[in-house]
N, C-alpha and C positions, 0 to 999 in steps of 0.2 A: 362929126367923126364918121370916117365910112365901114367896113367891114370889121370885124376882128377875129385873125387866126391865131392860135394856136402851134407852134413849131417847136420838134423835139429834137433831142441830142443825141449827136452818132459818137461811138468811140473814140476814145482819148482824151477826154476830159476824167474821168470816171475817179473815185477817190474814197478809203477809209472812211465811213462816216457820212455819208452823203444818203438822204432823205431821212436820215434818225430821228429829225424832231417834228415830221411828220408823221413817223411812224409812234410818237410816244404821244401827238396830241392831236390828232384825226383817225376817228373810227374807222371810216371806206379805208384809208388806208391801210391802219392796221388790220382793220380783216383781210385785207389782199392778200398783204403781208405773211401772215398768218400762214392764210391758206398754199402759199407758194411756198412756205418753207412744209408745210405737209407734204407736200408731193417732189420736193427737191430738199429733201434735208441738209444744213450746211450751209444754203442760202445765207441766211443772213448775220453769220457769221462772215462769210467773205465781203459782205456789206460793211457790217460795222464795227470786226474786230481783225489784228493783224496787221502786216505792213503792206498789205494791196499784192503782195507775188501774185495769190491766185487770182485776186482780181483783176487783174492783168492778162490775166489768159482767156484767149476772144470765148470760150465755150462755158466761163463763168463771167465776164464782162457782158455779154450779150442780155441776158435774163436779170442780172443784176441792173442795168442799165434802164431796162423794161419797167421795169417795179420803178425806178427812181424818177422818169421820167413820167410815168402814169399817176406816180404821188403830186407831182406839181401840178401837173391840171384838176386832178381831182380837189388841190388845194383851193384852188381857183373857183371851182365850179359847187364848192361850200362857201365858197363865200358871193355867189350870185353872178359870175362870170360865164357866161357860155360862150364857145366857143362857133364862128360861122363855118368858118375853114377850118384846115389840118392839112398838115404835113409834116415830113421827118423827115431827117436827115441820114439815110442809111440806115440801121438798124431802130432810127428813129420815126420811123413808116411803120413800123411793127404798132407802138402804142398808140400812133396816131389813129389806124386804122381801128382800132381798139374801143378809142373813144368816140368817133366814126359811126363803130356800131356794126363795124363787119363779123365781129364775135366776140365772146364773151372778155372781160379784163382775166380770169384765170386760164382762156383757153388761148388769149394772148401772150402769157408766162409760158406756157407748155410750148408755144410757136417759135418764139424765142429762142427758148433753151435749142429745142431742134434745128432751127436756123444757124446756133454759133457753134453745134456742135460739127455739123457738117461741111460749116466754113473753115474751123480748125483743120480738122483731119484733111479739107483739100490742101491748105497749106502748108502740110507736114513733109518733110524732106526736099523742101524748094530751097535753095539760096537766091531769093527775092525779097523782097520791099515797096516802099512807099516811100514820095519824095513831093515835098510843097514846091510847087517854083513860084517867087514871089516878083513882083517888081516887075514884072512884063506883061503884055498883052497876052489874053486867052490864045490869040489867032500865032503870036511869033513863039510861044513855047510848042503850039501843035506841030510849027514848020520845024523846031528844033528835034521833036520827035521822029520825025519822018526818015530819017536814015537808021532807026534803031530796030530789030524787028521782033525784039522781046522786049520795048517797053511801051506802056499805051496810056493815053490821057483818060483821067477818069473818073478823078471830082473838081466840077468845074465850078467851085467856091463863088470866087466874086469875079470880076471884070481883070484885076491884075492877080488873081491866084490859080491855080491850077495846081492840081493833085494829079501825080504822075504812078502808075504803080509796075513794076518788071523785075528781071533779073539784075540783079546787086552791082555786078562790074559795068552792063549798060548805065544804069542811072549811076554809075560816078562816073563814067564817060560825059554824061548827060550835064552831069553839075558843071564839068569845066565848061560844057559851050554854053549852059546857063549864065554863070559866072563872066564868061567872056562877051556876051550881050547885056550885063550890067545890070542881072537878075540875080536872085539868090535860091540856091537847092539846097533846103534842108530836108534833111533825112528823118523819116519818122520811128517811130520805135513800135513797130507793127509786125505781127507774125506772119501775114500774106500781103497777097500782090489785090487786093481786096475790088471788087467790079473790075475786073479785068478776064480776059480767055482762063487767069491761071485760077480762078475761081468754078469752071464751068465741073469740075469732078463734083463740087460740093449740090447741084441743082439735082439730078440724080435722088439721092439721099432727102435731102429734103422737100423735094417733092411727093418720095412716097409717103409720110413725116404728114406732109400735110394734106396728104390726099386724104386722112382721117377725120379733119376738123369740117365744120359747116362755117365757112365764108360767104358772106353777101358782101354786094354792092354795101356800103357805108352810106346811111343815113345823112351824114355832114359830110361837105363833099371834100375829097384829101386827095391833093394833089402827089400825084407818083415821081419820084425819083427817074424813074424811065423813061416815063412821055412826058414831063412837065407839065401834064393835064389832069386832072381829074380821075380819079378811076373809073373804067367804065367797063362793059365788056366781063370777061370771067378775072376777079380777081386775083384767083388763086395762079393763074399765066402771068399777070405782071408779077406779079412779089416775084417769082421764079424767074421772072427776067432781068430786075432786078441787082441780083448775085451777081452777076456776070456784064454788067454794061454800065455806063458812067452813069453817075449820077447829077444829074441838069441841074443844080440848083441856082446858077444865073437864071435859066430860062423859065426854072419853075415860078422864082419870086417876080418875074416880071408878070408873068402870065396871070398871078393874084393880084397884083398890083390891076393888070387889064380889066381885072373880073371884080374890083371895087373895093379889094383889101388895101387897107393905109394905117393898121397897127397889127401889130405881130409879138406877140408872147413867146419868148422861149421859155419850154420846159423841161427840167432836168439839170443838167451841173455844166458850171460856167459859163462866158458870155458869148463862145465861137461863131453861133450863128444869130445873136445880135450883133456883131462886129461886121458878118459876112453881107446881112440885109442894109443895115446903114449905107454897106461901100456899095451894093447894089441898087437899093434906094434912098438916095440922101434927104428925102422927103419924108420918108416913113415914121412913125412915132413906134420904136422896139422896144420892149420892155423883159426883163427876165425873171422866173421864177427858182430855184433851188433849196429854199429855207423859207422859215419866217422870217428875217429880215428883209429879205426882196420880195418878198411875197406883199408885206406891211408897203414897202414901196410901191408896188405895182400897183396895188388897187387901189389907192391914194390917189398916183395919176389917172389910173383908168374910169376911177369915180369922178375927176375932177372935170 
């Protein structure tokens, strides 16, 4: 077996209930837990009670999302899994970095919280979106964009998916010539135009935000959503580049893949980006975490 990473979950999987029965039978956890509901009261209530409204809302989805996805590695890493690599997937770079070792797992929650709260309010009074286009090559949805000059490519999923994010009436413009080359535009159910220019208000704010915290270089090396390499250089410049520019993860999972990784962990809720790594590498052995059920799974195989 060669490498093994670590990869975390970005929004829109997120769900009532989701890391509860690690928080009710791992200590690391529940102290996190704990401790972030000290300093953000309400917390985890939007976690584990209610019908998800607020959870839905990127400014509590963010920080929510954080804890959930640092409960599954931590899951992992009790029961003797360490992790070589790390990466995330959009707001899922946060706990990567985390565990990484760029700063502390509670000063990770606080990074969070101010990351989604600044991404909300740049998104507020836009009439924009988010748009998957499925079934087509990276390179003919880029050319489909090219006539449009408020909409921009900007998660580059797998080989035939791309995440498109702009103003509302461009991407339905966009869906028919999607549609008409034998691809599919579905519409996401997102409150901004998210790593796109209509994100750049939000860098500002969160910048200052986290000009507070002490960021290193990551101990375990995590690959950046921005350069598809490694973090290297002043971290606290890429996260803040970040916000505002697509996020590589075709070119990120290749570039592990180069670098000796051939199993990959997702941590956090759902299978999105075990689904994304298989179509990227049909070689890779992916495994997910979100519960003890998958959890009992994964290290089954990982042991075997």
């Amino acid at each position: 077996m060669g490498k093994v990473a670590f990869v975390f979950s970005g929004q829109g999987a997120q769900h009532v209930g989701m890391a509860k029965d690690f928080y009710e039978n791992l200590k690391p956890v529940a102290d996190l837990f704990n401790a972030a509901e000290a300093d953000r009261p309400g917390t985890l209530a939007q976690m584990f009670e209610g019908d998800g409204t607020e959870l839905k809302q990127t400014q509590n989805t963010q920080p929510c999302l954080y804890l959930t996805d640092l409960a599954a590695a931590l899951a992992l890493m009790e029961n003797g899994i360490q992790p070589e690599g790390l990466a995330g997937f959009s707001l899922g770079e946060i706990p990567a970095l985390a565990i990484g070792g760029a700063y502390s797992q509670i000063d990770g929650f606080h990074i969070a919280m101010h990351r989604g709260a600044a991404m909300a309010k740049a998104g507020e009074g836009q009439d924009v979106s988010m748009m998957a286009c499925v079934k087509l090559p990276i390179e003919q949805v880029e050319e489909l964009c090219k006539p449009y000059d408020k909409v921009f490519p900007v998660n580059y999923n797998s080989p035939v998916q791309l995440v498109v994010s702009g103003d509302k009436a461009q991407l339905e413009a966009l869906a028919a010539d999607v549609k008409a080359a034998k691809g599919r535009g579905l519409m996401l159910n997102v409150s901004g135009a998210f790593h796109s220019p209509y994100m750049t208000p939000a860098i500002e704010p969160f910048g200052k935000e986290l000009a507070a915290y002490d960021v290193k270089l990551p101990e375990i090396p995590v690959y950046a959503n921005f350069t598809a390499a490694p973090y290297e250089g002043d971290p606290k410049a890429t996260m803040l580049e970040q916000i505002n520019h697509p996020v590589q993860w075709v070119k990120l999972i290749r570039r592990m893949a180069e670098d000796g990784f051939d199993t990959f962990v997702e941590c956090g809720v759902g299978n999105t980006l075990q689904k994304l790594i298989s179509q990227i590498l049909p070689d890779a052995k992916v495994y997910r975490v979100e519960d003890t059920a998958t959890l009992n799974e994964t290290l089954e195989a990982l042991k075997a």
